[in-house]
N, C-alpha and C positions, 0 to 999 in steps of 0.2 A: 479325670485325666491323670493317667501315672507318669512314671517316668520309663522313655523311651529306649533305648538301649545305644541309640544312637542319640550324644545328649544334644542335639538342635532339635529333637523333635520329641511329642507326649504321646503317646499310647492311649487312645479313648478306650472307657469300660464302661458297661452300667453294673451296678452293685447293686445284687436284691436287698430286700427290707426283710432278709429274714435267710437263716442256713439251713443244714439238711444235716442228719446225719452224723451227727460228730462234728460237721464242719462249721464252723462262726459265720462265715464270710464265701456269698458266692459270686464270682467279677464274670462278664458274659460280655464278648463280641460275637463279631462275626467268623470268627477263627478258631478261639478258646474256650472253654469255659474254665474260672479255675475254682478251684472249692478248697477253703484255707481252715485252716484250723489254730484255734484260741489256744496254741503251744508251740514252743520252741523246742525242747526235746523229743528227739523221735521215740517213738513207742510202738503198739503195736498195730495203730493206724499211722499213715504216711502224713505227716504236716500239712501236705499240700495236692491235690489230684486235679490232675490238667484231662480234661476231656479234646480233641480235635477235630475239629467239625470237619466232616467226608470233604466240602469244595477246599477246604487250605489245604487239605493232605494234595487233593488233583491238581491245584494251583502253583504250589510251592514245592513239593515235592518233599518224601515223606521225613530226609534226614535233614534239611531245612527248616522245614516246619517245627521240628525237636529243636535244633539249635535257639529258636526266636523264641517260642516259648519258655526253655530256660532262662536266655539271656533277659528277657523281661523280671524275671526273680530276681535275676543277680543285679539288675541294675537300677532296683528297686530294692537294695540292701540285702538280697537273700543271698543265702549260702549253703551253695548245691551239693551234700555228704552225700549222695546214695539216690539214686533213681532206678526204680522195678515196674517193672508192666506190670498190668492188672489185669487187661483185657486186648485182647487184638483181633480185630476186623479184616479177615482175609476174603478176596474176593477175585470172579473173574467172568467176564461177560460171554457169550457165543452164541452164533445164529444155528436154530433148531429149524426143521421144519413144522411148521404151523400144523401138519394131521397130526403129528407127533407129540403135542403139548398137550396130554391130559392127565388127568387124574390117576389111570391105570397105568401110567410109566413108573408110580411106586410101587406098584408090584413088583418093577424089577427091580429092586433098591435093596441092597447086601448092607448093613450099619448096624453099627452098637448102639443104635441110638433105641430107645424101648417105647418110647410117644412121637406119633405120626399124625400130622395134623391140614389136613384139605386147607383149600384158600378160595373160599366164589367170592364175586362182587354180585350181586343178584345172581342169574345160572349163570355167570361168566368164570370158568376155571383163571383165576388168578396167578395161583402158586403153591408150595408144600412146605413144612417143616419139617424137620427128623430132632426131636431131642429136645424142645422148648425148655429155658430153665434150667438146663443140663450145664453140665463145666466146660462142654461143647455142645453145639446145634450147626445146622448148617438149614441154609435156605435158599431153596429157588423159587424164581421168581422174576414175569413177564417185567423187565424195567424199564420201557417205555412206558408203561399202562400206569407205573407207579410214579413216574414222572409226572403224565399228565393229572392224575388226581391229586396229586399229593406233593411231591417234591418240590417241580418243576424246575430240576434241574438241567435244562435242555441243553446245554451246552455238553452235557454227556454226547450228544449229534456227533460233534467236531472232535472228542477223544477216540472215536469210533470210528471217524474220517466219513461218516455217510451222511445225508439229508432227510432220510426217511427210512425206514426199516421196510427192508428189502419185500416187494411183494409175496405172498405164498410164506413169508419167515416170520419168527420171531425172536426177538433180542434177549435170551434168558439169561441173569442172571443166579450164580451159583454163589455163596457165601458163608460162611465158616465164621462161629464167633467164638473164639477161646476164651474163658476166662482162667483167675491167675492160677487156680489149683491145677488144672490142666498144665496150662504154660510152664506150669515148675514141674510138671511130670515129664515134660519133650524139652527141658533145659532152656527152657526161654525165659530167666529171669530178667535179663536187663535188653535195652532197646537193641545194644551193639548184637548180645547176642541172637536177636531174631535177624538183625541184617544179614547176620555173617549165616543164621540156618537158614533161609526162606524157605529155597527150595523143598530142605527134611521136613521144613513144618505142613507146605504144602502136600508134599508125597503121603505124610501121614491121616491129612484130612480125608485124601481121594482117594486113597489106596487102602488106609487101613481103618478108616471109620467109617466111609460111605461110599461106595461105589453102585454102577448099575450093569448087571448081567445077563446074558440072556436065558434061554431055557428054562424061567422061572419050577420051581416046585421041585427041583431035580438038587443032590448034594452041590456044596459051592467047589466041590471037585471038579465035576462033568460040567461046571457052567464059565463061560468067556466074558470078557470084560466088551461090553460095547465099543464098538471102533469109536464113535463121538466122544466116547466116555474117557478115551485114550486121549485124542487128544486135548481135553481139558485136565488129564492128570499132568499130561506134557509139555503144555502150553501155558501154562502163568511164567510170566517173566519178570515176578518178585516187586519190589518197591519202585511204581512209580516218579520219572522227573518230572520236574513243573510244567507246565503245560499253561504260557503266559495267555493265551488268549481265555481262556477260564474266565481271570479278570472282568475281560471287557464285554464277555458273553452275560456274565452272571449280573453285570450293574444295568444293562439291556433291559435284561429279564425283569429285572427290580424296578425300572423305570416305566417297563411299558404296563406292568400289573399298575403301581401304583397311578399312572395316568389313567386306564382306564376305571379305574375305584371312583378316583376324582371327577371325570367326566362325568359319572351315574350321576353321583351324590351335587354336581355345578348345576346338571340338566336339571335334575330334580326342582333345586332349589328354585334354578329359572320360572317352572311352570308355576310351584306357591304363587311367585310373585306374579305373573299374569295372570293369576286368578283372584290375585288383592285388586289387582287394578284392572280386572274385568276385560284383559285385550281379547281383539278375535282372534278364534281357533283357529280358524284359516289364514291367519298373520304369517309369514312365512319370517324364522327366528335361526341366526347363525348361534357359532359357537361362542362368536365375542360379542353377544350377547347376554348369552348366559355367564360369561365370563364378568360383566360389569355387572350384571344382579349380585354376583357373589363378591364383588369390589364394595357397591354399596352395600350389602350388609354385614361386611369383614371390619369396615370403618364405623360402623354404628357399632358395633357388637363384643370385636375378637379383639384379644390382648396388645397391650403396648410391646414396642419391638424390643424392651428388654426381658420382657415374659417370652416373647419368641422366641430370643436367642437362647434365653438359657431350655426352652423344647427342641431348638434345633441341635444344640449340641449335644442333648440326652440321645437325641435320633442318630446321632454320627456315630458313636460307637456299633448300634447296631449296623451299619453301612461300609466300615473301616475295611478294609481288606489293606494289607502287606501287598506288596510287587514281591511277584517270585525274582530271584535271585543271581540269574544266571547270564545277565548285564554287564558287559566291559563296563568298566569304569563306575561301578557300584557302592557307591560312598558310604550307603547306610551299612555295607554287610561287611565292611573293608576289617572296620575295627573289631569283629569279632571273631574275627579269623583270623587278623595278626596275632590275637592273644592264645588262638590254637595252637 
């Protein structure tokens, strides 16, 4: 538990058992990551490199989410000379129709990028790369399908304002990764200045690194820019505000996975125990039932409450999430923006 930035309250982290990289020290929520390094003078790596996990940026929005992360340094004795991008995550969602998401829509695909890379899940066309490992790549890519194996960040639903992806459509996600060599070639050293360019940065992804045309095979003279392809050049509307139900979408998420984990492994435990004690199969067995198998063997077995608490509070940093900010009468945020 650090110190908060607001001083009534502590900041949970867990801290691995081990750095990466140059760095001593890596501290991990559910918001951050930071990666510290065993020096006080800067040199030709950064002292300190904050990662942003995708749900804070939706959550909190993007120039908020910077501010807290800071001010957690500063109010933990650091002192802020100089902050530069490294990397920045541009992204933008839109309904495609579903004949139209295959493999052969990179044929129409105009990019600097020189490695082109398919995406199956078994024969399920997935998605595409253009640039892997490049100082830019960009990706598309079906983000429902990647939600449900993988993320499951469903709350992405309700930023979308839908319930379900639209029959006959698909929900593709288009994505752009700059890293810092790039960013310092389109002037985007520091966070202010990619606020203040979104847009050039976005125009330069769509327009001059990657775009999709038609007439394949023909000079990029004689060939047009896909109408859908316009309005995704046209249509990003830059940095994200917070989006407070996120919150209470994503702790949902985390409760109802983590119940149904529990159920398996309750149920399970239930049947051992009726087959220690030899009940009939045909017994008909609720849930608090199984619920008191795992009482009696949690009291025979499982840790004293002070071995708990100190698992439960290693478990809280991973669960922590900040309240976006945009709350009349918001106490915690009050004092760091009088000092702006």
């Amino acid at each position: 538990n650090i110190k908060h930035f607001n001083h009534e309250e502590i900041y949970p982290f867990n801290i691995k058992p081990h750095g990466t990289k140059g760095f001593s020290w890596i501290l991990s929520c559910s918001d951050f990551t930071y990666k510290i390094a065993n020096s006080i003078a800067p040199n030709s790596r950064p002292n300190a490199m904050i990662e942003f996990r995708s749900e804070a940026l939706w959550r909190l929005g993007v120039d908020d989410v910077l501010k807290i992360a800071l001010s957690i340094i500063e109010a933990n004795g650091g002192h802020i000379i100089e902050t530069k991008l490294s990397r920045v995550d541009l992204c933008l969602d839109f309904l495609m129709p579903e004949g139209r998401w295959l493999q052969e829509l990179s044929t129409y695909a105009v990019t600097r990028a020189i490695d082109f890379t398919p995406h199956y899940k078994r024969s399920t066309f997935t998605g595409m790369t253009f640039g892997e490992g490049g100082i830019i790549s960009a990706k598309l890519y079906d983000k429902p399908l990647e939600i449900q194996q993988q993320s499951h960040k469903y709350w992405m639903f309700d930023i979308w304002g839908v319930n379900e992806v639209p029959q006959g459509k698909k929900i593709i996600r288009i994505e752009f990764e700059i890293k810092r060599e790039c960013l310092k070639e389109l002037g985007l050293k520091t966070a202010e200045d990619l606020f203040q360019n979104l847009d050039q940065a976005w125009a330069y992804c769509t327009k001059n690194w990657l775009k999709f045309q038609d007439r394949f095979g023909l000079h990029h003279t004689q060939r047009k820019t896909f109408k859908w392809y316009k309005e995704i050049q046209n249509g990003f509307q830059g940095a994200q505000g917070a989006e407070p139900l996120v919150r209470v979408k994503a702790v949902c998420a985390n409760k109802k996975r983590l119940m149904q984990q529990a159920n398996g492994l309750i149920i399970a435990l239930h049947a051992i125990s009726q087959e220690e004690t030899g009940a009939k199969l045909e017994q008909e067995v609720y849930m608090g039932d199984c619920v008191a198998s795992y009482i009696n063997e949690l009291e025979r077995n499982f840790p004293q409450p002070s071995e708990t608490t100190i698992k439960v509070t290693r478990k809280r940093s991973k669960y922590h999430r900040e309240k976006p900010t945009h709350e009349k009468n918001d106490r915690i945020y009050q004092q760091r923006r009088a000092a702006e």
